[in-house]
C-alpha positions in Angstrom: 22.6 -10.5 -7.6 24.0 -9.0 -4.1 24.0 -5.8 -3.9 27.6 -3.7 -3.0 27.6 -0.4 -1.1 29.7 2.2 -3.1 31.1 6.2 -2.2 31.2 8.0 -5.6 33.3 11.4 -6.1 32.1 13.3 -8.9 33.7 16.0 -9.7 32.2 19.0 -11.9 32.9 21.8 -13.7 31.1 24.7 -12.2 31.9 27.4 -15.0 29.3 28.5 -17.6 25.3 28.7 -17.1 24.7 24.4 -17.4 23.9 24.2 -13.8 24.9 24.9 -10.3 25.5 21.9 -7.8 21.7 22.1 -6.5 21.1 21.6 -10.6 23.1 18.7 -10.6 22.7 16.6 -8.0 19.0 15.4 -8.9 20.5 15.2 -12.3 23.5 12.6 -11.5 21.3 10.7 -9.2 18.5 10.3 -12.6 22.0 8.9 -14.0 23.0 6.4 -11.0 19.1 5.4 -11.6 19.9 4.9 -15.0 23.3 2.8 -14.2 20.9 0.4 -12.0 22.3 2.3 -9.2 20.4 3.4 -5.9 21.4 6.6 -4.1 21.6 6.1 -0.5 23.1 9.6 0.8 24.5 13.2 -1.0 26.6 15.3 0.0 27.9 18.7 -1.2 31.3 18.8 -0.7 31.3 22.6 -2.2 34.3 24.0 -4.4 38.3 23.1 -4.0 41.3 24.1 -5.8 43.1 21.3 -8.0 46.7 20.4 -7.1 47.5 19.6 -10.8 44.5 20.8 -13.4 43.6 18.7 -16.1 41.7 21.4 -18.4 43.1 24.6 -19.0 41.2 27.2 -17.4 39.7 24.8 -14.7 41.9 25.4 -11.6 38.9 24.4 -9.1 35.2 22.6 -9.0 32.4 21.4 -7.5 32.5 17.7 -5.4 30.0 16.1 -4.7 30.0 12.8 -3.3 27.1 9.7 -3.5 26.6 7.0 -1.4 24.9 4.3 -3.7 24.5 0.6 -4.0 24.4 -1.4 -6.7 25.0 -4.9 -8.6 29.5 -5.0 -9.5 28.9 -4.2 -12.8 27.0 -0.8 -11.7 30.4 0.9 -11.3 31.6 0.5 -14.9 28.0 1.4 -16.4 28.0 4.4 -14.3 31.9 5.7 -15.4 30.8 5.1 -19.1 27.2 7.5 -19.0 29.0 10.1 -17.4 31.5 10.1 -19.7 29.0 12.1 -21.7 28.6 14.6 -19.3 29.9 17.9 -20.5 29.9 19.4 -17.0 31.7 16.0 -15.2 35.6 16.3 -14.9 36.5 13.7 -12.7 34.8 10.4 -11.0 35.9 8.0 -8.5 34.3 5.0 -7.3 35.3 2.9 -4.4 33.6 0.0 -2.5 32.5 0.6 1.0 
C-alpha cells in the first residue's frame, strides 16, 4: 500500500508529574510505531495559551508536532490509541 506523508499536532497536558515534553516525545513516537506509523521529523513547539479551553483548569499546553508517513488508514488508528492517553488533549492530522 503507498505510503502518505502526514504533519500531526499533538497537543498535551503539561500539569502533574506524568512527564515533561522530552518524556513524551519518545513516548508518542512508540505509539505512531504502534499505529504502523513512521516518524520522519519532531518538533517541540513548547507551551501556548488556548483561545477557548476545553478542560477546566487547562488554559495552556505543550505542542508538539510529527512528521510521519504511513498507510490512509494510519491516521484513524493513530486518533483512537491516543485517545487513551491521559496526558493528550488535542490531535490533529493533516496530509502533506
Amino acid at each position: 500500500m503507498k505510503k502518505k506523508n502526514y504533519l500531526a499536532t499533538i497537543v498535551f497536558d503539561p500539569r502533574g508529574s506524568d512527564g515533561t515534553s522530552d518524556e513524551m516525545i519518545p513516548k508518542l513516537s512508540e505509539i505512531i510505531r504502534d499505529s504502523e506509523g513512521e516518524v520522519n521529523k519532531v518538533e517541540n513547539q513548547g507551551n501556548h495559551d488556548f483561545a477557548y479551553p476545553q478542560k477546566q483548569g487547562l488554559s495552556n499546553a505543550t505542542f508538539l508536532q510529527f512528521e510521519i508517513a504511513g498507510d490512509s488508514l494510519m491516521p484513524d488508528r493513530l486518533k483512537k490509541k491516543l485517545k487513551l492517553e491521559k496526558k493528550v488533549d488535542r490531535v490533529m492530522i493533516e496530509c502533506m
